[in-house]
Each structure stands twice: as C-alpha cells, then as structure tokens.
Backbone atoms as SQL, in Angstrom:
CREATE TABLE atoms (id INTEGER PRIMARY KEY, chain TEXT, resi INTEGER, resn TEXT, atom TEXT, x REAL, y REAL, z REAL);
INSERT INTO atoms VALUES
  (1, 'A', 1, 'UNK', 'N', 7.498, 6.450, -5.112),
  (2, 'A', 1, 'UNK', 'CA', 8.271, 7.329, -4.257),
  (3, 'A', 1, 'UNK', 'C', 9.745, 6.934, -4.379),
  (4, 'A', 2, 'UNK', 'N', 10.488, 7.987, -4.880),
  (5, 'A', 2, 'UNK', 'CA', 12.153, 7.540, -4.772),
  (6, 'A', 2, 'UNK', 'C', 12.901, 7.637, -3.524),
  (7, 'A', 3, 'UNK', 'N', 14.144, 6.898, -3.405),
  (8, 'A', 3, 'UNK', 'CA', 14.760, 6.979, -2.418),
  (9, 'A', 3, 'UNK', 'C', 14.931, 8.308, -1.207),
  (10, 'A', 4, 'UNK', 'N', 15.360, 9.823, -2.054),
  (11, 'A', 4, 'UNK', 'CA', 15.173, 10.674, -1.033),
  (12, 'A', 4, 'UNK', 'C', 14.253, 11.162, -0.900),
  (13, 'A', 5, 'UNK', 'N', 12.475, 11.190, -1.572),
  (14, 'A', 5, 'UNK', 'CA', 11.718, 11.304, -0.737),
  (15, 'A', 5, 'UNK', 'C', 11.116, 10.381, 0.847),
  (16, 'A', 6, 'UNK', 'N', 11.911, 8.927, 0.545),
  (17, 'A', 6, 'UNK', 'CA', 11.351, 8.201, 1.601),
  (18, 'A', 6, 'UNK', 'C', 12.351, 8.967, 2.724),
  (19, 'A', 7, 'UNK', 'N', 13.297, 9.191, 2.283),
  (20, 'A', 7, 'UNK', 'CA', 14.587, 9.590, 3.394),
  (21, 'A', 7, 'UNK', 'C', 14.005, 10.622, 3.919),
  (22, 'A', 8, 'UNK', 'N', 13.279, 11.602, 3.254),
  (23, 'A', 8, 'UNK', 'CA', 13.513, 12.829, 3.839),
  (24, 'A', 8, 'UNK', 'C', 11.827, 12.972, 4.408),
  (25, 'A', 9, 'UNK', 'N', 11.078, 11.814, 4.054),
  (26, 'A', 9, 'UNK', 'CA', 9.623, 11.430, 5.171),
  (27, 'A', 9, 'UNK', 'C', 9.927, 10.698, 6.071),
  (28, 'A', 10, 'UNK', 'N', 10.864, 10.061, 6.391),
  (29, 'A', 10, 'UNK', 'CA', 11.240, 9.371, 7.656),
  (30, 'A', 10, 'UNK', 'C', 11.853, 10.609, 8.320),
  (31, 'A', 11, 'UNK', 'N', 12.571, 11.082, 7.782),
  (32, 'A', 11, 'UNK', 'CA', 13.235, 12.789, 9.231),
  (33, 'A', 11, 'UNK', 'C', 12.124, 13.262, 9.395),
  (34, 'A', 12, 'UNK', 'N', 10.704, 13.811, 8.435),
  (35, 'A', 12, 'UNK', 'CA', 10.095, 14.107, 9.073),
  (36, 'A', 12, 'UNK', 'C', 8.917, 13.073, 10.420),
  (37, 'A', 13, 'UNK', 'N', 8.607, 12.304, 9.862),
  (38, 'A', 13, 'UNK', 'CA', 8.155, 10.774, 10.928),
  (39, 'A', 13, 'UNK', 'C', 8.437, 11.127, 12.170),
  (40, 'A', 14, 'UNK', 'N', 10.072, 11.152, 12.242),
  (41, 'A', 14, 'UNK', 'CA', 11.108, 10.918, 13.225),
  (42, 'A', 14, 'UNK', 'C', 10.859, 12.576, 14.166),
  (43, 'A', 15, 'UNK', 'N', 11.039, 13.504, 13.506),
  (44, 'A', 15, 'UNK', 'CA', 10.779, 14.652, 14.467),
  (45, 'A', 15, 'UNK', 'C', 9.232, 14.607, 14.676),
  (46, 'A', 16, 'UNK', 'N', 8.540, 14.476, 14.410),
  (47, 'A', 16, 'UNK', 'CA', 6.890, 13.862, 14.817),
  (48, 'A', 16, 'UNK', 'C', 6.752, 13.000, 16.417),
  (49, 'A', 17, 'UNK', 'N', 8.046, 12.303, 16.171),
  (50, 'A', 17, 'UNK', 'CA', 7.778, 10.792, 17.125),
  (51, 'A', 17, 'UNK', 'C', 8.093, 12.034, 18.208),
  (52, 'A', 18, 'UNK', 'N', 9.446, 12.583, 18.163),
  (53, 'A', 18, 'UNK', 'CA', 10.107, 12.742, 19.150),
  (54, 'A', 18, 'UNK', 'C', 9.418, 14.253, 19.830),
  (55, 'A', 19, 'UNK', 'N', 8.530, 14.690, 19.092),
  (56, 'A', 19, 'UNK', 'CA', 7.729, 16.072, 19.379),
  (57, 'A', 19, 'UNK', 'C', 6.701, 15.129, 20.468),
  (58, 'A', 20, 'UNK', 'N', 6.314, 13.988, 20.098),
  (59, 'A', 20, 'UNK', 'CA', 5.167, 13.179, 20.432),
  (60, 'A', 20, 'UNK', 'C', 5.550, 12.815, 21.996),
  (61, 'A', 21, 'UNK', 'N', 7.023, 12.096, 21.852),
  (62, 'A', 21, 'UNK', 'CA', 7.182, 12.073, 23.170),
  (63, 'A', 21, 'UNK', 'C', 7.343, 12.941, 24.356),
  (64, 'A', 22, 'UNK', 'N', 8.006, 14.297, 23.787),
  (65, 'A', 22, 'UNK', 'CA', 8.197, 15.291, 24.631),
  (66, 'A', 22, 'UNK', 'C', 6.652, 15.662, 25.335),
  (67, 'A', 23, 'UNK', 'N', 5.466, 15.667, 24.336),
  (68, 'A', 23, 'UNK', 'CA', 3.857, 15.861, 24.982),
  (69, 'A', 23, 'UNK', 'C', 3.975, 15.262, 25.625),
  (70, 'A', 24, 'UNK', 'N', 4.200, 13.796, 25.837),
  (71, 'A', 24, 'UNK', 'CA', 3.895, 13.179, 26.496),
  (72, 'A', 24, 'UNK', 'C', 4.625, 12.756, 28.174),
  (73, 'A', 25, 'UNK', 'N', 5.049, 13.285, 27.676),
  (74, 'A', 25, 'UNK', 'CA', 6.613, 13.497, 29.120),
  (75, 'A', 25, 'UNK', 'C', 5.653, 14.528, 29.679),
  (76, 'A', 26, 'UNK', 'N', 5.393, 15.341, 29.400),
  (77, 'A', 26, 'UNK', 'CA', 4.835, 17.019, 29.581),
  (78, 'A', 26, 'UNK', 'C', 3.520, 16.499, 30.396),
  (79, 'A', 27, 'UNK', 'N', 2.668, 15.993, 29.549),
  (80, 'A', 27, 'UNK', 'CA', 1.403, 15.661, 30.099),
  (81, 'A', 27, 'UNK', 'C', 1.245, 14.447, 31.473),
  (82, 'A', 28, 'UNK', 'N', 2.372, 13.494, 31.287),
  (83, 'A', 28, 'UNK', 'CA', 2.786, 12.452, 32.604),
  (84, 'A', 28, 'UNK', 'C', 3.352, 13.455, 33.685),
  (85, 'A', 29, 'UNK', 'N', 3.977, 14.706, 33.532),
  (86, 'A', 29, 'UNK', 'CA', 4.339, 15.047, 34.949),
  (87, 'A', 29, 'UNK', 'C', 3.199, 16.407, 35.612),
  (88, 'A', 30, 'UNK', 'N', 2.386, 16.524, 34.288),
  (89, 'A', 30, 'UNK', 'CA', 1.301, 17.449, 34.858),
  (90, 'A', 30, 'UNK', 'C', 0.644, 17.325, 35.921),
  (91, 'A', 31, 'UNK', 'N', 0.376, 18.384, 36.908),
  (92, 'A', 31, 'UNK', 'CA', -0.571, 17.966, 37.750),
  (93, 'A', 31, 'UNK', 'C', -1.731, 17.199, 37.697),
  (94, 'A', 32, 'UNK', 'N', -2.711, 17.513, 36.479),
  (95, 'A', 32, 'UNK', 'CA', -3.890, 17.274, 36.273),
  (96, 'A', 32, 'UNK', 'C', -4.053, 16.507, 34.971),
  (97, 'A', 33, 'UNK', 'N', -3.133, 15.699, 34.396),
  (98, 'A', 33, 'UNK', 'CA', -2.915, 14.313, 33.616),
  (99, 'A', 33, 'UNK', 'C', -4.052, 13.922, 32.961),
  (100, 'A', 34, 'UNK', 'N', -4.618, 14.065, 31.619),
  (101, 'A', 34, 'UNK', 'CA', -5.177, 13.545, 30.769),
  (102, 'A', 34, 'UNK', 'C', -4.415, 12.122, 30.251),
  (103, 'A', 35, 'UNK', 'N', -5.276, 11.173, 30.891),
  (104, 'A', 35, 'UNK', 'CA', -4.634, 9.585, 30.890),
  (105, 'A', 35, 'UNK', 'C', -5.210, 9.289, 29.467),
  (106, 'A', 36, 'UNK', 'N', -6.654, 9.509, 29.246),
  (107, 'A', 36, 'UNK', 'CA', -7.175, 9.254, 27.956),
  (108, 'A', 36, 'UNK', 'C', -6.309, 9.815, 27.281),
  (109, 'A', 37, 'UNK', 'N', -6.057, 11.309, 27.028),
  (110, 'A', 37, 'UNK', 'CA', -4.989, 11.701, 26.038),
  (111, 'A', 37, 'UNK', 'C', -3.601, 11.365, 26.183),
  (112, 'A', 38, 'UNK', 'N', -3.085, 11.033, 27.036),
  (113, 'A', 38, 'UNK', 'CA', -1.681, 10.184, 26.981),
  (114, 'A', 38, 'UNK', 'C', -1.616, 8.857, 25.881),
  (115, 'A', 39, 'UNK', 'N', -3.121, 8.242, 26.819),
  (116, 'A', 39, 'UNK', 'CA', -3.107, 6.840, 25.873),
  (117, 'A', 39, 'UNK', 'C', -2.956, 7.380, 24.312),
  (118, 'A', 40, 'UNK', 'N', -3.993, 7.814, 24.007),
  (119, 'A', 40, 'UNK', 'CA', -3.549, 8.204, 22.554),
  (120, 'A', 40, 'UNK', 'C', -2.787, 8.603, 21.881),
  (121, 'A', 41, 'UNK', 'N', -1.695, 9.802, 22.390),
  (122, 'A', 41, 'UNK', 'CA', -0.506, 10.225, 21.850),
  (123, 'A', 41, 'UNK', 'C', 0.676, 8.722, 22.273),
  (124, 'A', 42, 'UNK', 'N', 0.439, 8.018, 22.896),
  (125, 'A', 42, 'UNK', 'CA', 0.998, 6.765, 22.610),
  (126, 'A', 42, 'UNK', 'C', 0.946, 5.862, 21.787),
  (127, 'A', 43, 'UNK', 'N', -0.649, 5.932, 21.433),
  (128, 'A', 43, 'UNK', 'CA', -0.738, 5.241, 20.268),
  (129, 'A', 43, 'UNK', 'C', -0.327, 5.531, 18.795),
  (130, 'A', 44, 'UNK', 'N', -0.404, 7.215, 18.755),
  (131, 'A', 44, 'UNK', 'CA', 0.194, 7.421, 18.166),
  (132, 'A', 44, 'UNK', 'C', 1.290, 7.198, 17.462),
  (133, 'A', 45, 'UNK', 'N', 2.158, 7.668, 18.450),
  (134, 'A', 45, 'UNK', 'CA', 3.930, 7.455, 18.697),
  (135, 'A', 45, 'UNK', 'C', 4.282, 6.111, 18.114),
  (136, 'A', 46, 'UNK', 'N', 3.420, 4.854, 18.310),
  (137, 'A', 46, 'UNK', 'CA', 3.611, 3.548, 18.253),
  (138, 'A', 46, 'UNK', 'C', 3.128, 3.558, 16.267),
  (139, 'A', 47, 'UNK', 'N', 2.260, 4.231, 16.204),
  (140, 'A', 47, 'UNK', 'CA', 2.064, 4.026, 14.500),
  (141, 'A', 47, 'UNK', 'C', 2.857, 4.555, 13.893),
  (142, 'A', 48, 'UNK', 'N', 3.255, 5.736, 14.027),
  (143, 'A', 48, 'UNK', 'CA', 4.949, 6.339, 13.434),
  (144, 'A', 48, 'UNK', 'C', 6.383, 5.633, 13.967),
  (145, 'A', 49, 'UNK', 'N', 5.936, 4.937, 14.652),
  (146, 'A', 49, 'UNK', 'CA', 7.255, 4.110, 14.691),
  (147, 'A', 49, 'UNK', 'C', 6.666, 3.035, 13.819),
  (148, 'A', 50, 'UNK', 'N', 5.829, 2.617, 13.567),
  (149, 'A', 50, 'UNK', 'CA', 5.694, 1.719, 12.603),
  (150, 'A', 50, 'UNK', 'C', 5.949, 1.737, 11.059),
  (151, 'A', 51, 'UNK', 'N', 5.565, 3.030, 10.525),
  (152, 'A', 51, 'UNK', 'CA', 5.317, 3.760, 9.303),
  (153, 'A', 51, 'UNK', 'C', 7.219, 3.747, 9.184),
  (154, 'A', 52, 'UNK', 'N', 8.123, 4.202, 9.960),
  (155, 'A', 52, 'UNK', 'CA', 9.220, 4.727, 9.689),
  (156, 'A', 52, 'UNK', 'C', 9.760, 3.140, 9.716),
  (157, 'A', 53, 'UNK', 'N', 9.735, 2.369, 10.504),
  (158, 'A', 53, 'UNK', 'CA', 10.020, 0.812, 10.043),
  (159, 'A', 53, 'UNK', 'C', 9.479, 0.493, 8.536),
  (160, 'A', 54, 'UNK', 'N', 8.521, 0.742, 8.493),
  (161, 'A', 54, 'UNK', 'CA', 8.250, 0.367, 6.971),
  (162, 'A', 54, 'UNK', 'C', 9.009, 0.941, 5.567),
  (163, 'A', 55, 'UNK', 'N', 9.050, 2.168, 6.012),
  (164, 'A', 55, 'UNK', 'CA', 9.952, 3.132, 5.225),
  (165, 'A', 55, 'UNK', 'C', 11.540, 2.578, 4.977),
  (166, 'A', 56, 'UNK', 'N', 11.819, 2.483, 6.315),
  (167, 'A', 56, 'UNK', 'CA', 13.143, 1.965, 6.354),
  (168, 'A', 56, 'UNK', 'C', 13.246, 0.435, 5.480),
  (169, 'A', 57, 'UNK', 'N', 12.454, -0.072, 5.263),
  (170, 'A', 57, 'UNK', 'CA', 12.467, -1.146, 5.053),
  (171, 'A', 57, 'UNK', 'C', 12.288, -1.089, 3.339),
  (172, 'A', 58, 'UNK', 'N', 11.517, -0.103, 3.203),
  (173, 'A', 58, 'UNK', 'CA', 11.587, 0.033, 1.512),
  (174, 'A', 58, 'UNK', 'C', 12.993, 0.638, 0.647),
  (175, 'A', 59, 'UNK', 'N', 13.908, 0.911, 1.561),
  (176, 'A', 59, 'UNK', 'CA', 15.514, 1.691, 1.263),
  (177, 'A', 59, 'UNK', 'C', 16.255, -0.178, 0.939),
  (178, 'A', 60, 'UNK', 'N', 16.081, -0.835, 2.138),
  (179, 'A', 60, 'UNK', 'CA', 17.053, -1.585, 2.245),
  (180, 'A', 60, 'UNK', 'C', 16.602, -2.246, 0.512),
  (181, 'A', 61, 'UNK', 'N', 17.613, -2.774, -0.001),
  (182, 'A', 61, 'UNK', 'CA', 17.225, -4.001, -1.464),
  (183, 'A', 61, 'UNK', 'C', 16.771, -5.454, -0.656),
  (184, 'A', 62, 'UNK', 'N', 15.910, -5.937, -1.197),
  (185, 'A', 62, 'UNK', 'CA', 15.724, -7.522, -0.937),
  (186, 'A', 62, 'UNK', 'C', 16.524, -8.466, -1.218),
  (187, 'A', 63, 'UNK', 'N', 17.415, -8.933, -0.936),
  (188, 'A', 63, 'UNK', 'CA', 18.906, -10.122, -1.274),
  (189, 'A', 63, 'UNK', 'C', 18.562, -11.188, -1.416),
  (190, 'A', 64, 'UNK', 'N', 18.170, -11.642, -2.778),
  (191, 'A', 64, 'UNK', 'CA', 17.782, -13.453, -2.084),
  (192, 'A', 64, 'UNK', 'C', 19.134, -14.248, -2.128),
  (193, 'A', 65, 'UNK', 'N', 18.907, -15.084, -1.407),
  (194, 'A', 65, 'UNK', 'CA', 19.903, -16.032, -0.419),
  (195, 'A', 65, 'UNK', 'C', 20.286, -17.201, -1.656);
C-alpha cells in the first residue's frame, strides 16, 4: 500500500470514528438506550482508533538513533 492510499484510508477510518460517535451520543441520550449496543459501537470506535494509529504509524520513516 503506498503513501496516499494509507492517507486517504485513514480520512476514511476517521469519518467512520466520528459517524460512530455521533450513534453513540444519539443512542446515550435516547430514552430507551441499548447499553449492549452502545458497548459495542464503543468497541468499535476503540478498534478504528487503533487501525488509524497504525496507519499513521506506517507514514512516519523509522530514524535509527
């Protein structure tokens, strides 16, 4: 994978996360709150923030010291 495909799978990652949180905002002020499904779109949220750390991490070069 070259540089601007990782770039341009992290924007998408990133609008994922932030679609993820808005559910989840949505579903915490609902009356009738699916806690099981909260948990999960959290867990979610938490693996795409992981994936986009990783990503990010394949841009930077390795410097040895």
């Amino acid at each position: 994978m070259d540089e601007t495909e990782i770039i341009r799978l992290i924007g998408v990652l990133r609008q994922e996360h932030r679609d993820l949180d808005d559910a989840i905002d949505a579903l915490m002020f609902a009356p009738a709150s699916d806690q099981l499904q909260v948990a999960r779109l959290k867990k979610r949220k938490l693996k795409l923030k992981d994936e986009i750390a990783a990503l990010e991490d394949q841009l930077i070069p390795d410097i040895i010291a």
